[in-house]
N, CA, C and O atoms as a CHARMM CRD file, in Angstrom:
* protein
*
  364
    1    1 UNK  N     14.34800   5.91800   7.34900 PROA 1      0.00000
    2    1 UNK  CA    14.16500   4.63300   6.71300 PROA 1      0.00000
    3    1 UNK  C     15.33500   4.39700   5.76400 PROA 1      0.00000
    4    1 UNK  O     15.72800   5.29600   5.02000 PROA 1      0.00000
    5    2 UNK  N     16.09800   2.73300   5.80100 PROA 2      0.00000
    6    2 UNK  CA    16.96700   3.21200   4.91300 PROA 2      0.00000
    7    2 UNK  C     16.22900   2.29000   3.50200 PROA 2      0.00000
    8    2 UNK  O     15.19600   1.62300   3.57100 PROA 2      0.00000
    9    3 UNK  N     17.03500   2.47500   2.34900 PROA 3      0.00000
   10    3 UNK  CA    16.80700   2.01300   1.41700 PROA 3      0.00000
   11    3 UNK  C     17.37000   0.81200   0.70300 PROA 3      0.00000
   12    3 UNK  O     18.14100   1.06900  -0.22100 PROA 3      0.00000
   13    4 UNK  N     17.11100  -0.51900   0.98000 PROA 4      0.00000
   14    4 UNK  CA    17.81900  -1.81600   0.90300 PROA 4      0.00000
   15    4 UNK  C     17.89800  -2.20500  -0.96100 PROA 4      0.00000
   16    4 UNK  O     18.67200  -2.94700  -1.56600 PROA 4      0.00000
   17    5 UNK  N     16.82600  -1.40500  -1.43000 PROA 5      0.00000
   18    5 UNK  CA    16.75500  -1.30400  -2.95300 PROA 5      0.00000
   19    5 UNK  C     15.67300  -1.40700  -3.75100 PROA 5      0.00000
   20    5 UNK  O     14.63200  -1.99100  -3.44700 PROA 5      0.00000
   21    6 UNK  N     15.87700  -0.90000  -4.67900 PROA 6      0.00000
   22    6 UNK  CA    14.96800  -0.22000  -5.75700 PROA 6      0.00000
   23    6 UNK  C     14.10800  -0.79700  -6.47300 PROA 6      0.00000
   24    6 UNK  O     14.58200  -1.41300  -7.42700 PROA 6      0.00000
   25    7 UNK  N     12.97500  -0.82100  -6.35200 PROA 7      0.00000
   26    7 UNK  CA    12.01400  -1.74900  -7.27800 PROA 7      0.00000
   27    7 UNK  C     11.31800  -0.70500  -8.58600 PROA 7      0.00000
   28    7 UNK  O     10.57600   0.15800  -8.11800 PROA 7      0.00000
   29    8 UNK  N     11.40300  -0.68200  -9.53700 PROA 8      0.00000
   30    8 UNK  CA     9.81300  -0.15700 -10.42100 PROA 8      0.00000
   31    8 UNK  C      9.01500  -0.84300 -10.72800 PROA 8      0.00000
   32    8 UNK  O      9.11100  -2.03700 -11.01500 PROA 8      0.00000
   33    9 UNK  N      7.91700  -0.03900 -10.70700 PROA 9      0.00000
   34    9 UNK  CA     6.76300  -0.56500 -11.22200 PROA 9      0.00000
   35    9 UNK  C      5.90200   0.29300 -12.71700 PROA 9      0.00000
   36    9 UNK  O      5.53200   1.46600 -12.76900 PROA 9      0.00000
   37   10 UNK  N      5.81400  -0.50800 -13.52100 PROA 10     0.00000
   38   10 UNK  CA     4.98900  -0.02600 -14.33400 PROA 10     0.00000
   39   10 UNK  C      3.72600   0.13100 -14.38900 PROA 10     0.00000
   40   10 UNK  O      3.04100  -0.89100 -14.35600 PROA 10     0.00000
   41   11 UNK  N      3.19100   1.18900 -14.46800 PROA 11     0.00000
   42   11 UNK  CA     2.22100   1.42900 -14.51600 PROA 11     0.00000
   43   11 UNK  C      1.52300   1.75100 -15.78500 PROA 11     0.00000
   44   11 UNK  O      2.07400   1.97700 -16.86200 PROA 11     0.00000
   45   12 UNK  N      0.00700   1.74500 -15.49400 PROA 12     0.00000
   46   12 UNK  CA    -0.85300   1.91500 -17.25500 PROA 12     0.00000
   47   12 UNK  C     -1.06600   3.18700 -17.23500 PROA 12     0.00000
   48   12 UNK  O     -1.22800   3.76300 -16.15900 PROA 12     0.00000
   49   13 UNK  N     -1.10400   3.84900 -18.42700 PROA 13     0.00000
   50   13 UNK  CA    -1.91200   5.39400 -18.45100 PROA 13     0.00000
   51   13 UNK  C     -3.38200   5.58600 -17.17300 PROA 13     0.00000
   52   13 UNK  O     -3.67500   6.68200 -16.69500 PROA 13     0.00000
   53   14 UNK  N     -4.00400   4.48600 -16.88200 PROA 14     0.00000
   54   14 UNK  CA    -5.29100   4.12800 -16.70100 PROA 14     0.00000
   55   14 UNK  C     -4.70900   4.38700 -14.82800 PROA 14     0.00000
   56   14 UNK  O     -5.39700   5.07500 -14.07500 PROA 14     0.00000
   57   15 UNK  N     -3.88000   3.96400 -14.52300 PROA 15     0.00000
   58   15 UNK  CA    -3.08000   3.84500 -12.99700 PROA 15     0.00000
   59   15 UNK  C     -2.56800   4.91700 -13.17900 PROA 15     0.00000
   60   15 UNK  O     -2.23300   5.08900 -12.00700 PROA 15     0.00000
   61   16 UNK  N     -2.16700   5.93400 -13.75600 PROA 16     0.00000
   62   16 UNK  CA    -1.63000   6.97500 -13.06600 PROA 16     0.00000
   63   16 UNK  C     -2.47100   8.48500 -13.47900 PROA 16     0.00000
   64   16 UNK  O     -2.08800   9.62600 -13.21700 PROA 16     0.00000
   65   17 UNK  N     -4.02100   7.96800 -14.37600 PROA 17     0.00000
   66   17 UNK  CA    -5.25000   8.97200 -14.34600 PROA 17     0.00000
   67   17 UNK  C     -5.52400   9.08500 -13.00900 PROA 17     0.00000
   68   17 UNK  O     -5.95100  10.09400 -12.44900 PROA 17     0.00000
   69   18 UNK  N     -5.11900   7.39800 -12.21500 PROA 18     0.00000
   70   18 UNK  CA    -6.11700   7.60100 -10.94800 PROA 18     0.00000
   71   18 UNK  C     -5.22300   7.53800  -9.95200 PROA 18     0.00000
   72   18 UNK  O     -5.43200   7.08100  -8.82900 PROA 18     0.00000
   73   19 UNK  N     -4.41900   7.90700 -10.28300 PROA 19     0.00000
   74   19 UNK  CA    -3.36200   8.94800  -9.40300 PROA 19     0.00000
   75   19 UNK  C     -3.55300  10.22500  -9.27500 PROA 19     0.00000
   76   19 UNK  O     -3.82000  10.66200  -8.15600 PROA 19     0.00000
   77   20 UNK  N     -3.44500  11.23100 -10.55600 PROA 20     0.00000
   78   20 UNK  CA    -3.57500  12.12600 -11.02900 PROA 20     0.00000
   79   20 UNK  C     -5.15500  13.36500 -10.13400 PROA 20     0.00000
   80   20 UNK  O     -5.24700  14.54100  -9.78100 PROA 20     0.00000
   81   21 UNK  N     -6.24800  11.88500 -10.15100 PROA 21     0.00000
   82   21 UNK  CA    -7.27800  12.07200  -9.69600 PROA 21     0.00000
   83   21 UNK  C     -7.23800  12.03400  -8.19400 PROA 21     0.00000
   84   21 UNK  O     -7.61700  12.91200  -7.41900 PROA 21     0.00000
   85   22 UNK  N     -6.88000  11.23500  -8.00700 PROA 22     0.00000
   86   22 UNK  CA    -6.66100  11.45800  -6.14500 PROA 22     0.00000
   87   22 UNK  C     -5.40300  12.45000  -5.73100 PROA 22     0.00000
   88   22 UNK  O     -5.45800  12.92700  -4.59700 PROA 22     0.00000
   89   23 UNK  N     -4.24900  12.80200  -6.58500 PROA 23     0.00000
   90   23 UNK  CA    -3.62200  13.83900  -6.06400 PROA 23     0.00000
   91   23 UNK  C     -4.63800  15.25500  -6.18700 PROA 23     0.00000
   92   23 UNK  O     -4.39800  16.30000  -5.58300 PROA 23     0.00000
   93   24 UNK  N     -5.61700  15.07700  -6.94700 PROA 24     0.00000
   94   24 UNK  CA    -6.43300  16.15100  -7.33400 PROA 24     0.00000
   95   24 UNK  C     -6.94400  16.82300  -6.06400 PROA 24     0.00000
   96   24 UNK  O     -6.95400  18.04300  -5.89700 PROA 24     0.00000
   97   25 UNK  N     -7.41900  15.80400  -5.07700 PROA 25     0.00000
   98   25 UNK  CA    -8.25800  15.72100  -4.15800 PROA 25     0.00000
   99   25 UNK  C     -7.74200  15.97000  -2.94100 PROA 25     0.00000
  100   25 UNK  O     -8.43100  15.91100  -1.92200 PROA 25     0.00000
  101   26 UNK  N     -5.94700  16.39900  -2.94900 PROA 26     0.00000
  102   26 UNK  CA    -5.91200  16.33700  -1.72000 PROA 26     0.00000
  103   26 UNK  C     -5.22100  18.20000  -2.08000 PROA 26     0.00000
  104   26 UNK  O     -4.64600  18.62200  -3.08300 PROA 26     0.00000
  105   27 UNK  N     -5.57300  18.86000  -0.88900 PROA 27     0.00000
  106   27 UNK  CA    -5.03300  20.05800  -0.97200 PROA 27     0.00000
  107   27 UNK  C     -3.82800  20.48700  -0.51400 PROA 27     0.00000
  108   27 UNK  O     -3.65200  21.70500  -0.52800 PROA 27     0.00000
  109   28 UNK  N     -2.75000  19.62500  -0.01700 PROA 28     0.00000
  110   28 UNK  CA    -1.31800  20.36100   0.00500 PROA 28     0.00000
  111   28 UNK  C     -0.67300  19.40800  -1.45200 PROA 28     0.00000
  112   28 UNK  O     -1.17400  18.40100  -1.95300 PROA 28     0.00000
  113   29 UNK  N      0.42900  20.05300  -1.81600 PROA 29     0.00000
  114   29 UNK  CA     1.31700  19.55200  -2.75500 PROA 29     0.00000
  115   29 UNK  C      1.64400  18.26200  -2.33300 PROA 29     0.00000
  116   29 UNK  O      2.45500  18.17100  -1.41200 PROA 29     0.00000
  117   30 UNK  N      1.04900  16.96700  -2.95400 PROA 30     0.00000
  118   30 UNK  CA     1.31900  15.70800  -3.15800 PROA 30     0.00000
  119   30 UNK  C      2.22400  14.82000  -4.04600 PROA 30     0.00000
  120   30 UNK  O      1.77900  15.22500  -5.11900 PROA 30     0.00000
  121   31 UNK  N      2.93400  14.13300  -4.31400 PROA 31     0.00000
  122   31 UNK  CA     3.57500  13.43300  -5.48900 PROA 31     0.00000
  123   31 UNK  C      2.81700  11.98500  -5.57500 PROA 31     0.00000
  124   31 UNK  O      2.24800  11.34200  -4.69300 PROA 31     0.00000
  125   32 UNK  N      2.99700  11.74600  -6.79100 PROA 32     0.00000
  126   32 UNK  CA     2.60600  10.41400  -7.10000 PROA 32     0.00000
  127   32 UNK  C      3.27000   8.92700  -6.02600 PROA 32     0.00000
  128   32 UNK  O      2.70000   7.85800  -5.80800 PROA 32     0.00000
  129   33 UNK  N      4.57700   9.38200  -5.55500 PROA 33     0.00000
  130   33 UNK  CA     4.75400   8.54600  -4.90200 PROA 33     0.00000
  131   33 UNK  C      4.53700   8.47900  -3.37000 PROA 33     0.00000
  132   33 UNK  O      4.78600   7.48700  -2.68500 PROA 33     0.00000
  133   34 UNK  N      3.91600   9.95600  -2.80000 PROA 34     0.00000
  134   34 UNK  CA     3.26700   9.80900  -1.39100 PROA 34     0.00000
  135   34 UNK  C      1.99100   9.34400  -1.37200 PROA 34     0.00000
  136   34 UNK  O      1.55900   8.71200  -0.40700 PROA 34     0.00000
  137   35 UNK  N      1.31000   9.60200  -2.38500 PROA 35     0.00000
  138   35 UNK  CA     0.12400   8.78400  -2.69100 PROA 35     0.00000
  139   35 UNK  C      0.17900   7.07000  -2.72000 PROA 35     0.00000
  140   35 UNK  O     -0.57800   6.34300  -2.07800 PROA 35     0.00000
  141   36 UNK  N      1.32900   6.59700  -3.68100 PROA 36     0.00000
  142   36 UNK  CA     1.37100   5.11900  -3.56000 PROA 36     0.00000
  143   36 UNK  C      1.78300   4.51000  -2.09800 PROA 36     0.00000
  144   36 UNK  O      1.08400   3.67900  -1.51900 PROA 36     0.00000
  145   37 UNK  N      3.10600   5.07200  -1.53600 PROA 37     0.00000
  146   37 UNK  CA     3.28100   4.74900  -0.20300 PROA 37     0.00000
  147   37 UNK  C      1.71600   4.98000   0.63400 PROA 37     0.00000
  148   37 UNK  O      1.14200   3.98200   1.07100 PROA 37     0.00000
  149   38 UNK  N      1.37500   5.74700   0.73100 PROA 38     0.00000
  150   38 UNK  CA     0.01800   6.14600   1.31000 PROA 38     0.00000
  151   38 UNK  C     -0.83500   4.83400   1.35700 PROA 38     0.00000
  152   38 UNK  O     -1.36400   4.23000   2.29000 PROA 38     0.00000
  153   39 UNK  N     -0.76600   4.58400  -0.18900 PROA 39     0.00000
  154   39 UNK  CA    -1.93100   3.34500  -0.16800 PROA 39     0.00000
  155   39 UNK  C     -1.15400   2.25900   0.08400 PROA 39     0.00000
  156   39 UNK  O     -1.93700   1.37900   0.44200 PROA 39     0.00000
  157   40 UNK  N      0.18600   1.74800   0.09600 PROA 40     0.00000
  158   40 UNK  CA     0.69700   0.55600   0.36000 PROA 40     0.00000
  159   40 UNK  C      0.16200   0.40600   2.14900 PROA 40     0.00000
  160   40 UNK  O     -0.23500  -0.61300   2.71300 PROA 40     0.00000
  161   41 UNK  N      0.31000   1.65200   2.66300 PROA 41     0.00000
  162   41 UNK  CA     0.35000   1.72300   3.86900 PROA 41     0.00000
  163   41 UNK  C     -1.02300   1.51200   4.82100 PROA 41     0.00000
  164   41 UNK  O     -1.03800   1.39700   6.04600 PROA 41     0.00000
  165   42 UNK  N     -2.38900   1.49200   3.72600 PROA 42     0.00000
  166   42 UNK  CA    -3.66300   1.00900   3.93800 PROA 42     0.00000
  167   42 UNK  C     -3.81500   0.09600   3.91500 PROA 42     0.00000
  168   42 UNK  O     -4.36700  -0.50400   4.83800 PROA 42     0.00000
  169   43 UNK  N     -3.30500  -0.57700   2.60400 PROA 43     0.00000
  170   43 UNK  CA    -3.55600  -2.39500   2.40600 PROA 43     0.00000
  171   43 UNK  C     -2.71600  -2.92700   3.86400 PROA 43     0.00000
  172   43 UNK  O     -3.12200  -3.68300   4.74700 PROA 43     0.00000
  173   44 UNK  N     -1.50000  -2.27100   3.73700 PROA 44     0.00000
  174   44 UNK  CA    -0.77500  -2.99300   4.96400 PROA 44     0.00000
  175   44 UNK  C     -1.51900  -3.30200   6.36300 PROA 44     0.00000
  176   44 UNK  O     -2.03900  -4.33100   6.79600 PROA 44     0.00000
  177   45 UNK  N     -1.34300  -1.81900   6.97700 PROA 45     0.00000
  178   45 UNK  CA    -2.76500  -1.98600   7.95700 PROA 45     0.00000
  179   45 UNK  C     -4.21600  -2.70100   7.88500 PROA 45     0.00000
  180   45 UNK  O     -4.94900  -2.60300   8.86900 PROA 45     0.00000
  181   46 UNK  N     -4.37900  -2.97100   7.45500 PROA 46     0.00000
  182   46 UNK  CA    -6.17600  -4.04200   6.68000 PROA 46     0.00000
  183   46 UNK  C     -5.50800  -5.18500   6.67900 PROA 46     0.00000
  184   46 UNK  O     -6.19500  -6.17000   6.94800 PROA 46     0.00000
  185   47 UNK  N     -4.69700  -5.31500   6.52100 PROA 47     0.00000
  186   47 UNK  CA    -3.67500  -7.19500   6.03700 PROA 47     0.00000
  187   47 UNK  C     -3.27100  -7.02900   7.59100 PROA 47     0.00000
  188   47 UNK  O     -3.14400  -8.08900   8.20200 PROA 47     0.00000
  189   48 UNK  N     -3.14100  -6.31200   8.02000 PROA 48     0.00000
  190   48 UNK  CA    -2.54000  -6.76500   9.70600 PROA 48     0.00000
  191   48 UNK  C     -3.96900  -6.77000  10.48600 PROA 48     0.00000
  192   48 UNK  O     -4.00400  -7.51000  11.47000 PROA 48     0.00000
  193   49 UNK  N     -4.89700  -6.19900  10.24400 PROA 49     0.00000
  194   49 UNK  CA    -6.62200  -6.16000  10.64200 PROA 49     0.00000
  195   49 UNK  C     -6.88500  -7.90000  10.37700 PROA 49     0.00000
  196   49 UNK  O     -6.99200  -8.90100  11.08600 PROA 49     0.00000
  197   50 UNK  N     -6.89800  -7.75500   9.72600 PROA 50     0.00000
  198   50 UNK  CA    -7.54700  -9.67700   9.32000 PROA 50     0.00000
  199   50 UNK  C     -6.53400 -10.72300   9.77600 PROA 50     0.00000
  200   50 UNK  O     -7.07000 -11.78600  10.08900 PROA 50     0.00000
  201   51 UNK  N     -5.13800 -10.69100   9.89900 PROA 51     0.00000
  202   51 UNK  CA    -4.17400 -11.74900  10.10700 PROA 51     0.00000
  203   51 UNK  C     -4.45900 -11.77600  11.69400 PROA 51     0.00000
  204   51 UNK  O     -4.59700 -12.76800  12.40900 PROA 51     0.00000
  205   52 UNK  N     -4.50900 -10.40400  12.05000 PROA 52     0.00000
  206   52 UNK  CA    -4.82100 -10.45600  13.97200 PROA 52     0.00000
  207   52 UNK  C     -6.48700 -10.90900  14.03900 PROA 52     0.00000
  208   52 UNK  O     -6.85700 -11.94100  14.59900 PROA 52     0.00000
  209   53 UNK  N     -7.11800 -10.25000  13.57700 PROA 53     0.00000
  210   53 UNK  CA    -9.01900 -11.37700  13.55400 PROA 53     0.00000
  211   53 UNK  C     -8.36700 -12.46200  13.35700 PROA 53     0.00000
  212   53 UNK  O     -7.58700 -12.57000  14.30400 PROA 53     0.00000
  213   54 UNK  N     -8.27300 -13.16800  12.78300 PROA 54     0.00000
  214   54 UNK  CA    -7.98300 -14.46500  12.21900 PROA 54     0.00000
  215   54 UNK  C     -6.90900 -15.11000  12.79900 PROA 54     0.00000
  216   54 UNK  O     -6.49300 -16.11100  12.21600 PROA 54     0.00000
  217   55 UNK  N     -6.34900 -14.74400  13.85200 PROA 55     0.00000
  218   55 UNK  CA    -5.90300 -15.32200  14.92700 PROA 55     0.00000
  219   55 UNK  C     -3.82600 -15.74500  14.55600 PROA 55     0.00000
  220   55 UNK  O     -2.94100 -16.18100  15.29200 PROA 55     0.00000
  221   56 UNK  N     -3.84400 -15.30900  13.05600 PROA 56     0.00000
  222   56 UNK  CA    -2.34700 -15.39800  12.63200 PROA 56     0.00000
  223   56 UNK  C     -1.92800 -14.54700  13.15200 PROA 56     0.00000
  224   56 UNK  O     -0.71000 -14.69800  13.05800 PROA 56     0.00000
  225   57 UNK  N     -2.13500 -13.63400  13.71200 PROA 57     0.00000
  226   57 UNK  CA    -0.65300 -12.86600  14.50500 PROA 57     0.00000
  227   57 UNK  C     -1.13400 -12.62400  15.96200 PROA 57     0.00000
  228   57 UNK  O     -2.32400 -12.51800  16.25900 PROA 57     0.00000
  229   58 UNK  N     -0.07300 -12.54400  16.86900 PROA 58     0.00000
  230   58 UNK  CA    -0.67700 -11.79500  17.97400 PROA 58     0.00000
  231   58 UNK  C     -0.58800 -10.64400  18.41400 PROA 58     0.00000
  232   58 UNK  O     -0.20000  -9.63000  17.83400 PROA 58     0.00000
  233   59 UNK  N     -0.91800 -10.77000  19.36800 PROA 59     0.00000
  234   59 UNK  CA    -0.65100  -9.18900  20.30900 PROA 59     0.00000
  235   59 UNK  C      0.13100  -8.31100  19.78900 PROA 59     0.00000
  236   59 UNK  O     -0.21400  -7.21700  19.34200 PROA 59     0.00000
  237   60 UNK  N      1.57000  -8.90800  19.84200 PROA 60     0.00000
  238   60 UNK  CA     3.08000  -8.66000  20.17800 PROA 60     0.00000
  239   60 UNK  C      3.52900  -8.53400  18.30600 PROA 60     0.00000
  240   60 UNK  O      4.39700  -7.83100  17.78900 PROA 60     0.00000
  241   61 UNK  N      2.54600  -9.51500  17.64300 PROA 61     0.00000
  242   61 UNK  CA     2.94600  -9.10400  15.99000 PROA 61     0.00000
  243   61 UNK  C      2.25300  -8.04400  15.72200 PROA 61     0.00000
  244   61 UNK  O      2.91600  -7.19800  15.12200 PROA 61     0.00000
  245   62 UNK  N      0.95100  -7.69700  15.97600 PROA 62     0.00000
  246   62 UNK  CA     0.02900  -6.59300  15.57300 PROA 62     0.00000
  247   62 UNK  C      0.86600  -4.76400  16.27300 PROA 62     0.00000
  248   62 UNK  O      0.94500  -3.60100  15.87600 PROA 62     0.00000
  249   63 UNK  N      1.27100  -5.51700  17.37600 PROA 63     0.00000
  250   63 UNK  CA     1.77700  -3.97100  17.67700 PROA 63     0.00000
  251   63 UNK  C      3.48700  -3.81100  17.03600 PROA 63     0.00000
  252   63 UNK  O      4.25500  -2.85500  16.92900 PROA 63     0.00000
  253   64 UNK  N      3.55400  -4.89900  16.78700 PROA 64     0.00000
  254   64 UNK  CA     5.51900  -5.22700  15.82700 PROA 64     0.00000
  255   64 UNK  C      4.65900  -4.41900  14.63100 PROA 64     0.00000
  256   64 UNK  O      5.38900  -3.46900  14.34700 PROA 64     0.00000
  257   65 UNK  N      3.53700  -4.35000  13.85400 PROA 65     0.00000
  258   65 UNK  CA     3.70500  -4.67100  13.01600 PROA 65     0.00000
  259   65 UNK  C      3.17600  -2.86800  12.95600 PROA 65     0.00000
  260   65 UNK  O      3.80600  -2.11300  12.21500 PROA 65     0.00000
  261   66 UNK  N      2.58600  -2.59600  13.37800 PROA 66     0.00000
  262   66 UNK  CA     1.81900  -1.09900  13.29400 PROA 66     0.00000
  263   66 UNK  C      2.86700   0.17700  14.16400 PROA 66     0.00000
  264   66 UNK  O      2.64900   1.36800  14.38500 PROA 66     0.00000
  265   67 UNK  N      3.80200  -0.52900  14.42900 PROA 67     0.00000
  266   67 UNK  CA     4.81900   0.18100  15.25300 PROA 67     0.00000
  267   67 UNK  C      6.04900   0.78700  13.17700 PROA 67     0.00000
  268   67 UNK  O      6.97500   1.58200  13.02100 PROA 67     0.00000
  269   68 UNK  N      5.44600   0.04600  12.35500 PROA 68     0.00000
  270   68 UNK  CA     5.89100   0.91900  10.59300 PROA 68     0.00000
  271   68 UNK  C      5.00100   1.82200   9.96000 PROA 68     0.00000
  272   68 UNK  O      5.05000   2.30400   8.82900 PROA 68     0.00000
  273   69 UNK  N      3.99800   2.00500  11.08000 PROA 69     0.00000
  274   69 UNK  CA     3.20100   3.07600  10.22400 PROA 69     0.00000
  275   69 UNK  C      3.09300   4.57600  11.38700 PROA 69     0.00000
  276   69 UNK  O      3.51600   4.74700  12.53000 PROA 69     0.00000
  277   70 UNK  N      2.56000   5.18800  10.72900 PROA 70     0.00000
  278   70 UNK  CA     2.41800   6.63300  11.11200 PROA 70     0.00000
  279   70 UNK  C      1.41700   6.48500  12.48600 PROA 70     0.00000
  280   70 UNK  O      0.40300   5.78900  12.51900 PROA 70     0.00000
  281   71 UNK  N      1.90200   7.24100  13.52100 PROA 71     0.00000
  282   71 UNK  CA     0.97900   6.90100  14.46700 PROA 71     0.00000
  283   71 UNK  C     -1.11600   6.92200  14.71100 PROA 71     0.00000
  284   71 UNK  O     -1.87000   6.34300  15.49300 PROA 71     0.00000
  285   72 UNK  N     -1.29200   7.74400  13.75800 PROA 72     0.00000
  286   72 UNK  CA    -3.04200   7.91500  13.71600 PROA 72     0.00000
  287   72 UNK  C     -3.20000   7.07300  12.82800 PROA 72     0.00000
  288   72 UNK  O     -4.38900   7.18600  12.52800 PROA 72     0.00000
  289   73 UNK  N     -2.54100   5.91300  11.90900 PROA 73     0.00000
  290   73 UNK  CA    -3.08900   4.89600  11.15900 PROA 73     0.00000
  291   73 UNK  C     -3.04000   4.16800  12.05500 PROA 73     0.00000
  292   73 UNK  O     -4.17700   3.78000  11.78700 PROA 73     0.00000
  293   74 UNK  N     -2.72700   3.45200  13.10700 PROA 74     0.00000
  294   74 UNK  CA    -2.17400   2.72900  13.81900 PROA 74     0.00000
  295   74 UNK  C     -3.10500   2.98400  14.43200 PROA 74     0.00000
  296   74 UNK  O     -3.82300   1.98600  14.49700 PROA 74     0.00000
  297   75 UNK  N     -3.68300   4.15300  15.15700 PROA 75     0.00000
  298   75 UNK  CA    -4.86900   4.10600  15.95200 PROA 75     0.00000
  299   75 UNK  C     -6.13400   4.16200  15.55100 PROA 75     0.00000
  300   75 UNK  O     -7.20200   4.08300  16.15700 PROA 75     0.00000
  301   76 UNK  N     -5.80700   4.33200  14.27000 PROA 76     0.00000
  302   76 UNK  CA    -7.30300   4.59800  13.70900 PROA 76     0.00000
  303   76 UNK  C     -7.61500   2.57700  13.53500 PROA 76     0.00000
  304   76 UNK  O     -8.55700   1.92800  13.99000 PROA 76     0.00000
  305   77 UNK  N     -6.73000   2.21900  12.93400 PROA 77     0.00000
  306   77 UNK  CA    -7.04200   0.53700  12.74100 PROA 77     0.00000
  307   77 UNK  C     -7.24300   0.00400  14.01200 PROA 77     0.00000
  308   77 UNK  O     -7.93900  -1.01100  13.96600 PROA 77     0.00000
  309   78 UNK  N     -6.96600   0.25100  14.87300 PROA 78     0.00000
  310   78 UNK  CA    -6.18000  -0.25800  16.46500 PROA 78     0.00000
  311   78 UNK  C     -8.27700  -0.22500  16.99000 PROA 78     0.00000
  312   78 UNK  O     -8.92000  -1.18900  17.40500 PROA 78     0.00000
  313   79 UNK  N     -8.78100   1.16800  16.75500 PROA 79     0.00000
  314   79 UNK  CA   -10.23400   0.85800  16.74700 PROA 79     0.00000
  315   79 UNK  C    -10.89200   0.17600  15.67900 PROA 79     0.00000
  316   79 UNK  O    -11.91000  -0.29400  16.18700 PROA 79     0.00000
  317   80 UNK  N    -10.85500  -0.11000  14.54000 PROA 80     0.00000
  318   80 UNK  CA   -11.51700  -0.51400  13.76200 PROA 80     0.00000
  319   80 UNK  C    -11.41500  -2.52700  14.24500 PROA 80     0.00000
  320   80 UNK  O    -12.37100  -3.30200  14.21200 PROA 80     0.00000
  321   81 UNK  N    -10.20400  -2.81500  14.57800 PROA 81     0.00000
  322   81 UNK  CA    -9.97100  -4.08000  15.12700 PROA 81     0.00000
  323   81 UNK  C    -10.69400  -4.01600  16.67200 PROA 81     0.00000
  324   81 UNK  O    -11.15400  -5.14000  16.87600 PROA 81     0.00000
  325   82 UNK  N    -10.89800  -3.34900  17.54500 PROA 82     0.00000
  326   82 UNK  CA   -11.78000  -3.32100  18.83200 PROA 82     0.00000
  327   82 UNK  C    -13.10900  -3.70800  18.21000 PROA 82     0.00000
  328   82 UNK  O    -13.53500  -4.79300  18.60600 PROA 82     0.00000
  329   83 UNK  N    -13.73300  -3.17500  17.47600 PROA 83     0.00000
  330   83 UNK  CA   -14.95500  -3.24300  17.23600 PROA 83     0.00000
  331   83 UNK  C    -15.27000  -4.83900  16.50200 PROA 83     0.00000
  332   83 UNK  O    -16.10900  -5.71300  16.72400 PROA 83     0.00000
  333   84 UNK  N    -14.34500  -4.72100  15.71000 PROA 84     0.00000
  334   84 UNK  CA   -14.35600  -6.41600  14.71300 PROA 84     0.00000
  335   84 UNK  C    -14.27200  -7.21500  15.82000 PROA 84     0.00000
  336   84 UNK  O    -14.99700  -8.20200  15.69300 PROA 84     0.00000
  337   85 UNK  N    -13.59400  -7.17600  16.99900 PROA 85     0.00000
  338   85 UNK  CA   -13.24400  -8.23300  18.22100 PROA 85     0.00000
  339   85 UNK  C    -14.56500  -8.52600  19.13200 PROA 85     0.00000
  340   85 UNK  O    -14.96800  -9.61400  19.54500 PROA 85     0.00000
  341   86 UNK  N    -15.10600  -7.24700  19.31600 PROA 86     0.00000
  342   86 UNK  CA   -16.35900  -7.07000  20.22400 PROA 86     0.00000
  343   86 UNK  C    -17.32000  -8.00300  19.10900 PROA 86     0.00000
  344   86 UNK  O    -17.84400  -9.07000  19.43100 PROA 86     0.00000
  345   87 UNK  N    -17.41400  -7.50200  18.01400 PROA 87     0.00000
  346   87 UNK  CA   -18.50600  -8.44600  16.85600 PROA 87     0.00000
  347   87 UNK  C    -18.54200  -9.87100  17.29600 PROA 87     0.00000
  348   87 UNK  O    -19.36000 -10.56900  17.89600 PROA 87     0.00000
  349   88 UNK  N    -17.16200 -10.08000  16.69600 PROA 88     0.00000
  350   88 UNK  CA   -16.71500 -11.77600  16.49800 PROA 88     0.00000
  351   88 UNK  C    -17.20500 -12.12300  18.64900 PROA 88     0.00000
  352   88 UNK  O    -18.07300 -12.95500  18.91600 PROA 88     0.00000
  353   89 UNK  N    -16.55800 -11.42800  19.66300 PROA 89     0.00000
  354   89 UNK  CA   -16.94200 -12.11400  20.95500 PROA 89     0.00000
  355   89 UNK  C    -18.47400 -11.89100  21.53700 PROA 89     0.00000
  356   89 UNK  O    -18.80600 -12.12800  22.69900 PROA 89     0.00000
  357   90 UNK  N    -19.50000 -11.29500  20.30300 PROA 90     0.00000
  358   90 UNK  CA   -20.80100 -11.45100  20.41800 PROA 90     0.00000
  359   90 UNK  C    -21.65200 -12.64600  19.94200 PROA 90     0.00000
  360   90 UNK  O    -22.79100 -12.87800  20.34800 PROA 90     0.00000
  361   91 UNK  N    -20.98000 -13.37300  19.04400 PROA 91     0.00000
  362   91 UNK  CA   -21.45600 -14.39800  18.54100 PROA 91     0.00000
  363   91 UNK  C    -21.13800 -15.69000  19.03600 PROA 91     0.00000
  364   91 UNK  O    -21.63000 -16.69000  18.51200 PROA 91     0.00000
């Protein structure tokens, strides 16, 4: 990946307890910032879940778009959107 440039973010004492707390939880050596990528990388996937329900992207954007994440997020959402599709073409 390359790096086009640098953003910070500030964070509160209160945001990086609950960092602190979820690096707690995972058992190999974590950093604060594989954790944030981690979660950017949930919202992302869930924001590509609803834009494809909701008929803003298609096919060809949903797999553009999950073709930036790690391959078992990609499949793990890839079912969670089968099932939302089967819902919505039951009604």
């Amino acid at each position: 990946m390359d790096i086009s440039s640098e953003t910070y973010i500030r964070l509160t004492s209160e945001d990086v307890g609950k960092l602190d707390v979820i690096q707690s939880s995972i058992e190999e050596p974590t950093t604060h910032r594989q954790i944030v990528k981690g979660g950017i990388d949930n919202l992302y996937i869930n924001a590509l879940r609803y834009l494809y329900r909701d008929g803003e992207i298609t096919d060809e954007g949903l797999e553009n778009g999950l073709s930036h994440v790690e391959d078992y997020m990609a499949e793990k959402i890839r079912k969670v959107i089968e099932k939302d599709m089967a819902r919505i073409n039951i009604k």
